[in-house]
C-alpha positions as CSV (number, residue, x, y, z in Angstrom):
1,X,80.2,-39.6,-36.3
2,X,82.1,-42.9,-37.0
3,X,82.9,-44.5,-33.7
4,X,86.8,-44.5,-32.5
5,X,87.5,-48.0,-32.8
6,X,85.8,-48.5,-36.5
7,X,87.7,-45.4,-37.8
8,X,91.0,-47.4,-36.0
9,X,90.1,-50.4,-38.1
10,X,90.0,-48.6,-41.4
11,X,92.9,-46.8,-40.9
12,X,94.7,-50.2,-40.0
13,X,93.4,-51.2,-43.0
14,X,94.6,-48.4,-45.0
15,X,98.1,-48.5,-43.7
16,X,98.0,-52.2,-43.5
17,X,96.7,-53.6,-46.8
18,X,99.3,-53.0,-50.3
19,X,98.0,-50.7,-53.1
20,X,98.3,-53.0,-55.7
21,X,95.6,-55.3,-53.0
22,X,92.9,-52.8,-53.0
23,X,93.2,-52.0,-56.6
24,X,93.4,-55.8,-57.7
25,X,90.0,-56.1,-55.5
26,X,88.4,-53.0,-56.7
27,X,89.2,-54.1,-60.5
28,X,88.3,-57.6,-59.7
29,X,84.6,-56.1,-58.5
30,X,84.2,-54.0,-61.2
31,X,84.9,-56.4,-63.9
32,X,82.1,-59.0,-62.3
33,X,79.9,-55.7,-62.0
34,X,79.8,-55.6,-66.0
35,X,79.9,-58.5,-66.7
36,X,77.0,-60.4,-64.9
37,X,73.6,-59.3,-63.8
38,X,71.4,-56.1,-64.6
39,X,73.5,-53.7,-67.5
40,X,71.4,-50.4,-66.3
41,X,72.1,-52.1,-62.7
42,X,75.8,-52.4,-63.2
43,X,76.1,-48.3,-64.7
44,X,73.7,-46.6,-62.0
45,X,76.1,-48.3,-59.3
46,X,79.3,-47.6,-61.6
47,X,78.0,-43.6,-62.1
48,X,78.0,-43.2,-58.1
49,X,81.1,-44.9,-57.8
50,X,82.8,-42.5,-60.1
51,X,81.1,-39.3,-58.1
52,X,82.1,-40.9,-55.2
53,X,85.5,-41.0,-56.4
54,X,85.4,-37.0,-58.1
55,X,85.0,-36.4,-55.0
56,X,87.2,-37.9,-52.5
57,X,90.0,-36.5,-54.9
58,X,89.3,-33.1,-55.1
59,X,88.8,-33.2,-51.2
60,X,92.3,-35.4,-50.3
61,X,93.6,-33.3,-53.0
62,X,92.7,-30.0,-51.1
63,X,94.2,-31.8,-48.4
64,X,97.8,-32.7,-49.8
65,X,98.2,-29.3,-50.8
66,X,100.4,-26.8,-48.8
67,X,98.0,-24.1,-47.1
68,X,94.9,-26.1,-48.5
69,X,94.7,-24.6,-51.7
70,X,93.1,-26.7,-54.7
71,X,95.5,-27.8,-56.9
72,X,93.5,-26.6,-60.0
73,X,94.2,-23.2,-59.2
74,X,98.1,-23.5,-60.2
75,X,97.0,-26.1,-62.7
76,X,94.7,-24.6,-64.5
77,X,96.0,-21.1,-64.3
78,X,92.7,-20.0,-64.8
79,X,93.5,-17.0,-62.2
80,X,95.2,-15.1,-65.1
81,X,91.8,-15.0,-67.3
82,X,90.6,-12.7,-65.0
83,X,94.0,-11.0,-64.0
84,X,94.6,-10.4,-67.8
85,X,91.4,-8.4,-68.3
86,X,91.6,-5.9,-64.8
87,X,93.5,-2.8,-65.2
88,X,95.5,-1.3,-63.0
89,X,93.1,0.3,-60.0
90,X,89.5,-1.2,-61.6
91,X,87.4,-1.2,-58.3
92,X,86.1,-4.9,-58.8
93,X,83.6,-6.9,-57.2
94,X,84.1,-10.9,-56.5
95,X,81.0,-12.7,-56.2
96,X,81.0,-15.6,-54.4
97,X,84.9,-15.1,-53.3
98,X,85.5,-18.6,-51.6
99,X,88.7,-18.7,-50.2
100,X,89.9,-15.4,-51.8
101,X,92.5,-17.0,-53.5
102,X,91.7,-15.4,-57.3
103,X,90.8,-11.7,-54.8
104,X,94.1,-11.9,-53.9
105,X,96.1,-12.5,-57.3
106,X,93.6,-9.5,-58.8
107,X,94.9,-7.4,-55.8
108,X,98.2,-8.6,-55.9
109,X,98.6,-8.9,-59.8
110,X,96.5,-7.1,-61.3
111,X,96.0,-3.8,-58.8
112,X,92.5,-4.3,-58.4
113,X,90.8,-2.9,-55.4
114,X,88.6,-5.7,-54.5
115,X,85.5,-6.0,-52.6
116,X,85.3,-10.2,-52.0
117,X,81.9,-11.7,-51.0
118,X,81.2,-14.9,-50.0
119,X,77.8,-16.3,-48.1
120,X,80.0,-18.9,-46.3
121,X,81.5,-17.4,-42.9
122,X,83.8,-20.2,-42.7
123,X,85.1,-19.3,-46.3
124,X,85.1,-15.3,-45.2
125,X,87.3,-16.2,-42.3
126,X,89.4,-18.6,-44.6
127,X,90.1,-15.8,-46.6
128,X,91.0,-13.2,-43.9
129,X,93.5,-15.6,-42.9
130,X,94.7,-16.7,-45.8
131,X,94.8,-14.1,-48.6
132,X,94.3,-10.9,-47.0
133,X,95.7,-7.8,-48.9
134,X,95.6,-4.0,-48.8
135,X,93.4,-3.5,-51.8
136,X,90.9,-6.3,-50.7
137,X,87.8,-6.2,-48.2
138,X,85.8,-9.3,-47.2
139,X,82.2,-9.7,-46.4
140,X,80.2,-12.4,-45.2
141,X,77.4,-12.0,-47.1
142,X,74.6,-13.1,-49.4
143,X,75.2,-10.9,-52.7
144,X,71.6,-12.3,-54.5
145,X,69.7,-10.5,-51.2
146,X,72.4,-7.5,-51.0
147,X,74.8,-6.2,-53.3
148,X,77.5,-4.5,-51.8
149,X,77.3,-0.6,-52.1
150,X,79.9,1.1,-54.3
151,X,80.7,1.4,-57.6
152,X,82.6,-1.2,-59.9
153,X,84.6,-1.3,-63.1
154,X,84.7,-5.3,-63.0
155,X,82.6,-8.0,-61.7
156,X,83.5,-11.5,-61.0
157,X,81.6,-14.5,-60.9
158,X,84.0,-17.7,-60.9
159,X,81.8,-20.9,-61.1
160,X,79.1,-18.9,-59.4
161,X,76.1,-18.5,-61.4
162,X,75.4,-22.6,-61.8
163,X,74.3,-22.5,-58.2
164,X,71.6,-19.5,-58.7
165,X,68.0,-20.6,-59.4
166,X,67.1,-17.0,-60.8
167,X,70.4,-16.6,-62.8
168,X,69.0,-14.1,-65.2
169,X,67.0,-11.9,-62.3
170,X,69.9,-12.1,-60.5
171,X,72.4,-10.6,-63.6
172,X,69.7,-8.1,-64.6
173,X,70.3,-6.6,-61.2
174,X,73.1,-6.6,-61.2
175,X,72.9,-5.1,-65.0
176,X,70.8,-2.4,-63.5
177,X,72.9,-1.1,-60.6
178,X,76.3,-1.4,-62.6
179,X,75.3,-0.7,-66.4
180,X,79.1,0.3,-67.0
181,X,80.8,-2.5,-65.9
182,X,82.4,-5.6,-67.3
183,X,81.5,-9.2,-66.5
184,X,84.0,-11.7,-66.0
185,X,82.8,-15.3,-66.0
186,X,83.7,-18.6,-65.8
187,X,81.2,-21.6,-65.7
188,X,81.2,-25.6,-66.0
189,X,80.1,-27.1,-69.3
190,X,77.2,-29.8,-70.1
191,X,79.0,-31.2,-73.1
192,X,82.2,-32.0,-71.4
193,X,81.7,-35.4,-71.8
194,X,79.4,-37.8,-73.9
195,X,78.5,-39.9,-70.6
196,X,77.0,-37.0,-69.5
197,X,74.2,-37.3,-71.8
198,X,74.3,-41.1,-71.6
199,X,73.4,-40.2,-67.7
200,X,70.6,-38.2,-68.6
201,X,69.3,-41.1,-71.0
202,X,69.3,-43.6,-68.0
203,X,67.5,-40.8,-65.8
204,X,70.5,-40.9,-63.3
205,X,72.4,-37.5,-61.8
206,X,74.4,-35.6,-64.7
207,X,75.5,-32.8,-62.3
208,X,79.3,-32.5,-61.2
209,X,78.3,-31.1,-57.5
210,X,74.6,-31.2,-55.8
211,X,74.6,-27.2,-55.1
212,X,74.5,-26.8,-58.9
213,X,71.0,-25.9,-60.2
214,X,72.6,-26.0,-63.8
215,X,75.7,-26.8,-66.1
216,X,75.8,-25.0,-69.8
217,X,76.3,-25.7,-73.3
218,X,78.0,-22.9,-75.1
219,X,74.5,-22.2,-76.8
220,X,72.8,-21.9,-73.4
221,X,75.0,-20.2,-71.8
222,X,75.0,-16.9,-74.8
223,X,71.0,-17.1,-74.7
224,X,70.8,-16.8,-71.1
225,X,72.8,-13.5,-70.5
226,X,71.3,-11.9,-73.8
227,X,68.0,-13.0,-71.6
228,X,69.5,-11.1,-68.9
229,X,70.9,-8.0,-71.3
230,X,73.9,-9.2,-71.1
231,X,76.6,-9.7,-74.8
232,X,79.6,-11.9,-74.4
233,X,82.2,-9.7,-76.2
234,X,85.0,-12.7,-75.6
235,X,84.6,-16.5,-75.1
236,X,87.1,-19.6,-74.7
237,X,86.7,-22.8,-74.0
238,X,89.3,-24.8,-71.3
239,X,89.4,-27.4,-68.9
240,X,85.8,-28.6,-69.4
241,X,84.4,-24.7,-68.5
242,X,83.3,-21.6,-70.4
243,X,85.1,-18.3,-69.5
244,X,83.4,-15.0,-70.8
245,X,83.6,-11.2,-70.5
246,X,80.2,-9.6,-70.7
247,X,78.7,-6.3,-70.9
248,X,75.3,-4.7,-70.9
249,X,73.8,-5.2,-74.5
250,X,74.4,-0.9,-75.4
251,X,78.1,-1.1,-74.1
252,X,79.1,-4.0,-75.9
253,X,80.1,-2.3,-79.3
């Protein structure tokens, strides 16, 4: 815990100093960063600047929105994917609901009856709060130990499976106990950037959050649900992700 007086300081500091200061001094560092000294020196401390960075702004960004909503939900629209493709009273299943933000626009727009689960209580009470609905239930849960009972027309996974070890296990369970349903997806791509591979030339981190076990090309991502018996019937490509509906390998005709 920063002490009371230093966080007073930096906030003086923050209030105190111009933008155009800190930038002038940021820009002035970097530029002596590349051009003196150790190249691979200068790009390892560059790489954890710019993570550092990714995430301050998706956390103050959180912050400067009304109710704490990420802003790439309205941005991004990427609620509708999975709105478009529920029917009117599908019994769907979110894996890994967060907030409950996209439950609550497939309740609300689409007339799913939702089942939301989330291992994070914090999230589970975030959502109760926040995006309760009629049509929705919440649990606190961890869905790779217990699925919830009941069956389902539809099941989410919004940038789930990247933090599974035993992705493939996992959806062939899930295969097994719902052979019927659809499979909406929606993961973060490898190849969203060339520095990424540049990264993973120097041996430094490649991965856009530490929780993720993986990120996919579009290659990897097909082979690894026909590994789990899994067919993507529909693909597209948006905002540096992969969004997919699925469907056990005999259902996919």
């Amino acid at each position: 815990m920063i002490h009371p007086i230093i966080q007073s300081f930096y906030r003086s500091i923050f209030y105190l100093v111009p933008e155009k200061m800190i930038i002038c001094v940021f820009r002035y560092y970097l530029s002596h960063l590349t051009q003196f000294g150790n190249t691979q020196r200068a790009i390892r401390i560059i790489c954890q600047l710019q993570d550092l960075l990714h995430t301050a702004l998706n956390t103050t960004a959180i912050r400067n929105e009304p109710g704490g909503i990420h802003p790439k939900h309205r941005i991004m629209q990427y609620h509708s994917f999975f709105t478009d493709r529920i029917h009117l009273g599908d019994r769907v299943l979110d894996i890994g609901c967060g907030n409950g933000a996209l439950a609550y626009s497939v309740a609300q727009k689409a007339g799913g009856i939702v089942t939301a689960i989330d291992i994070s209580k914090t999230a589970i009470d975030t959502a109760n709060r926040m995006h309760k609905h009629d049509n929705i239930r919440y649990i606190c849960g961890d869905a790779l130990d217990n699925i919830p009972e009941g069956e389902y027309d539809v099941l989410i996974m919004s940038n789930v499976l990247e933090h599974i070890q035993n992705r493939t296990g996992f959806l062939r369970s899930l295969a097994a106990h719902f052979p019927k349903a659809r499979y909406l997806l929606r993961v973060p791509r490898k190849d969203r950037h060339w520095s990424v591979y540049y990264r993973e030339e120097l041996g430094l981190y490649t991965l856009l959050d530490e929780t993720h076990c993986i990120e996919y090309t579009p290659d990897l991502f097909n082979r690894e649900l026909e590994t789990s018996g899994l067919t993507i019937v529909y693909t597209e490509f948006a905002w540096e992700e992969i969004w997919a509906e699925a469907r056990r390998q005999e259902h996919a005709g």
